[in-house]
N, C-alpha and C positions, 0 to 999 in steps of 0.2 A: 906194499910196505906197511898197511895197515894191520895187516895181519898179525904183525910184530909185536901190537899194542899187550897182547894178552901175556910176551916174556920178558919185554923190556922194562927195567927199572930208572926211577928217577935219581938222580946225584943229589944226595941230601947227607951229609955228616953228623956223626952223631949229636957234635957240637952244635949244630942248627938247630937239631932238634929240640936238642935242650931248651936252646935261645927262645923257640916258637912256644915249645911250653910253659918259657915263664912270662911272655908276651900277654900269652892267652888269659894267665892267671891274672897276671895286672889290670886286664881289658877285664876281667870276670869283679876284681875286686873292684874297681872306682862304678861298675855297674850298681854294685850292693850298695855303694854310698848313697844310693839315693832309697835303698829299701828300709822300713822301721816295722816293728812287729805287729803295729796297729795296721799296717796296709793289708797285712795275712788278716788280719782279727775282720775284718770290713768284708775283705771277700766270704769267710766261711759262715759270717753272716748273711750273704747274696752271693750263693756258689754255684749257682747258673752259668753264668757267661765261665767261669775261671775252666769248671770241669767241661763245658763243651769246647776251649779251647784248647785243653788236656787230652780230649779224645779227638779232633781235630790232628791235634799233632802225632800222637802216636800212635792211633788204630787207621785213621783213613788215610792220612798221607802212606804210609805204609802197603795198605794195603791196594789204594791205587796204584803205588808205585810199582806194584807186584802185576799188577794187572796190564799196566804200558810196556813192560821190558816180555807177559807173555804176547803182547800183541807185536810188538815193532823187534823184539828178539835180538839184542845188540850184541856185542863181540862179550864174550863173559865176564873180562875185567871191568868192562863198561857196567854192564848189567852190576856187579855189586858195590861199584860204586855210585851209582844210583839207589841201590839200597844201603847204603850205608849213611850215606846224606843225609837219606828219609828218616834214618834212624836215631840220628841227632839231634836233642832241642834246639830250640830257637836261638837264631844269630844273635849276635852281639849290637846290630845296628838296627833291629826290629824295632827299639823304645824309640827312636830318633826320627823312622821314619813315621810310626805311628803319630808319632806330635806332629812332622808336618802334614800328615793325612787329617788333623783333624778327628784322630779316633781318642779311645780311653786309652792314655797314653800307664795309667796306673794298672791298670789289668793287663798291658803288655810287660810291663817292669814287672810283674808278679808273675805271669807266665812264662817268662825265660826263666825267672828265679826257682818255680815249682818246678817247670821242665826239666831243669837244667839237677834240681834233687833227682826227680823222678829217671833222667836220664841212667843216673845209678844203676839203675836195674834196665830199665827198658831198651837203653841203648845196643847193650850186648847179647838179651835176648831178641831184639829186631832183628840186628842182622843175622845172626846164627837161625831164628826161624824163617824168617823167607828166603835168607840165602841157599837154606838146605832142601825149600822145596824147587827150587828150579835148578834143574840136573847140573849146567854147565858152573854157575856157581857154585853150588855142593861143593866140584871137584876140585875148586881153589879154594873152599873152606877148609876141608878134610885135607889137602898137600900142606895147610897154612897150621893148621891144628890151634886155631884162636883164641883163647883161655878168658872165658865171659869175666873171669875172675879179675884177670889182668886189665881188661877194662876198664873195668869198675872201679878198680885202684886207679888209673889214670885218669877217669872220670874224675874222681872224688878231688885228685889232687892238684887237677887244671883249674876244674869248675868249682864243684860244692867248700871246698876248704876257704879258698879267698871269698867268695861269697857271702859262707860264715863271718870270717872277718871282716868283711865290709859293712855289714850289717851289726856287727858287735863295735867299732867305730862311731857306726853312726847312732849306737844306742849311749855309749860311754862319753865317746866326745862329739855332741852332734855339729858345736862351733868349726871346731878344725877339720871335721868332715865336710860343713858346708864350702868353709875355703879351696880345698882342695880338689872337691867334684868335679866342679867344670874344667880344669886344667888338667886335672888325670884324664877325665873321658877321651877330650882332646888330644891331648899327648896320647894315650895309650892305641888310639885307634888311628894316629897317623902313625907311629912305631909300628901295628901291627899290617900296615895298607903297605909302608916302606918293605918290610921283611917278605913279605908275598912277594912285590914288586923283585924284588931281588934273587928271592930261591929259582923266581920264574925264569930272569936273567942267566941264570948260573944253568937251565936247562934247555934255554930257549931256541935252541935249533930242535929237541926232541918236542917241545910246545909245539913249534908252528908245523911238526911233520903230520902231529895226530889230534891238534885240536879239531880240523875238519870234521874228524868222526864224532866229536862229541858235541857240538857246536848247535845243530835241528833237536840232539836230544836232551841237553840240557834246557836249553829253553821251552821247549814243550813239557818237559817233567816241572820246571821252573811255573810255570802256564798254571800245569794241571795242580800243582801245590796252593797257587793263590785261590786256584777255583773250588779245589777242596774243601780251604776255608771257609770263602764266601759262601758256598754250598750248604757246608754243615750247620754257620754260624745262623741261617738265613730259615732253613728248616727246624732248629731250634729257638723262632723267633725269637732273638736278645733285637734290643737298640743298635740302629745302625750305628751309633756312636762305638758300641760293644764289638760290632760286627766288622769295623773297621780293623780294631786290633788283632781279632781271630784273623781274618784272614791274611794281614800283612805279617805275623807270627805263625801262622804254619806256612806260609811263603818266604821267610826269610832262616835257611840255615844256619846253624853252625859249621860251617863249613872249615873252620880254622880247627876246630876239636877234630875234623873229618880229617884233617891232612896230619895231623898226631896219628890219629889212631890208623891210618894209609902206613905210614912213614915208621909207624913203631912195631905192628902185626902183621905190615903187607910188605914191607922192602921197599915201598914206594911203587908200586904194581902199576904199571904204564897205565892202564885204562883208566884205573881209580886217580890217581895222582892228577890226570887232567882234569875228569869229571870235578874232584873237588876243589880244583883250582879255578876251572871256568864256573863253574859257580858260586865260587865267591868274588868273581867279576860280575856275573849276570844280574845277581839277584838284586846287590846294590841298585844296577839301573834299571830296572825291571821295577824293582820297590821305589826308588825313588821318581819314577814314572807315574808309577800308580797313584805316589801322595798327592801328584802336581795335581792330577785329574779326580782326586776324591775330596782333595782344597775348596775345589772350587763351588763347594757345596757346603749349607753347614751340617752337623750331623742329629740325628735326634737325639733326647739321652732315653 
């Protein structure tokens, strides 16, 4: 029955769609609330840790992740939804866990925010280039005919647009910004925790037929993304303090922009639609695993 994964699509309305896109956009904009232009001005002043968590997230994630799918070799819809994941900046809940890890929780707030520009372009040439060099993805590239273009615009208008605005709030009205914050975050990412909760419901006899197949490879790809981080941040000696947020930020997707871009370019493509729905269950406890046990330490700066 597994086999199935690679024709079968997921029940998602266009109306859902919708719903998730402006979920995402709301979850993108109370994130900005906490961004001001002096926090850019500070890093490009010390742009060490920011740029190796830049290349952290979109050259080695990446290209690891090219490297587990030619070793472990998954069913193909699997395979590019693993690379598509990779492909995406940093999750929405990266700053939250970052502060309970104990890491710079400013240079995580700044790395989803750079990412999340830079995703503009990056996101839709990742997948288009490593999808295209392994054969079996290709062939659902070129059937899907994916327009980096269309992306980009979906990109821009999830993530980088509210973002903008979040950050021009909090420049014009920094008072009603501060009020606001913590009860948007809040609301926005129990709204956004709900509507997962729910698409999943509305699918969940095809979840529990084919999550098994995904289940060892998420969490190993989930694995291999925190070690990436740690890796790179580690070999590029910054402060553990630094080093905390690198890796909990290339370990934490965006995996809610992944079931957009699944659900808007793929039909909701069986393999991918799980991939990026179990891991946006994994990673939460995976990361928030990781902060209990890097808490317990403090960090250097």
């Amino acid at each position: 029955m597994q086999d199935d994964i690679d024709t079968v699509l997921l029940n998602f309305s266009p109306a859902s769609l919708n719903l998730l896109n402006t979920i995402l956009a709301i979850v993108m904009f109370s994130i900005a609330l906490d961004l001001r232009p002096a926090d850019f001005h500070a890093l490009l002043k010390a742009p060490k840790p920011l740029l190796t968590g830049l290349f952290s997230q979109f050259i080695v994630l990446p290209v690891a992740t090219f490297v587990f799918i030619l070793l472990v070799e998954p069913r193909p819809s699997i395979a590019l939804g693993l690379i598509l994941v990779a492909a995406c900046p940093g999750g929405n809940i990266s700053n939250f866990i970052t502060h309970r890890a104990g890491g710079n929780t400013a240079l995580s707030v700044s790395m989803t925010a750079i990412a999340t520009v830079a995703a503009l372009v990056m996101t839709p040439f990742n997948i288009g280039f490593w999808g295209s060099l392994y054969a079996p993805t290709r062939q659902i590239l070129q059937a899907t005919a994916i327009d980096p273009v269309s992306v980009a615009i979906t990109v821009f208008l999830m993530l980088i647009l509210p973002l903008c605005l979040g950050i021009l709030l909090n420049m014009r009205a920094p008072d009603l910004a501060s009020r606001i914050r913590r009860p948007m975050q809040i609301v926005s990412m129990l709204i956004f925790i709900g509507f997962i909760v729910l698409a999943l419901a509305a699918n969940w006899g095809f979840f529990l037929a084919y999550v098994g197949a995904v289940v060892a490879l998420v969490v190993a790809h989930n694995a291999l993304a925190l070690g990436g981080g740690f890796v790179t941040a580690t070999l590029a000696r910054v402060s553990t303090y630094d080093r905390r947020a690198i890796t909990i930020e290339t370990g934490i997707q965006n995996s809610g922009l992944g079931l957009i871009l699944i659900f808007a370019f793929f039909h909701g493509l069986g393999g991918m639609a799980v991939v990026a729905a179990f891991w946006g269950i994994w990673h939460a406890v995976s990361g928030i695993g990781l902060a209990w046990v890097l808490a317990r330490t403090e960090a250097t700066r």
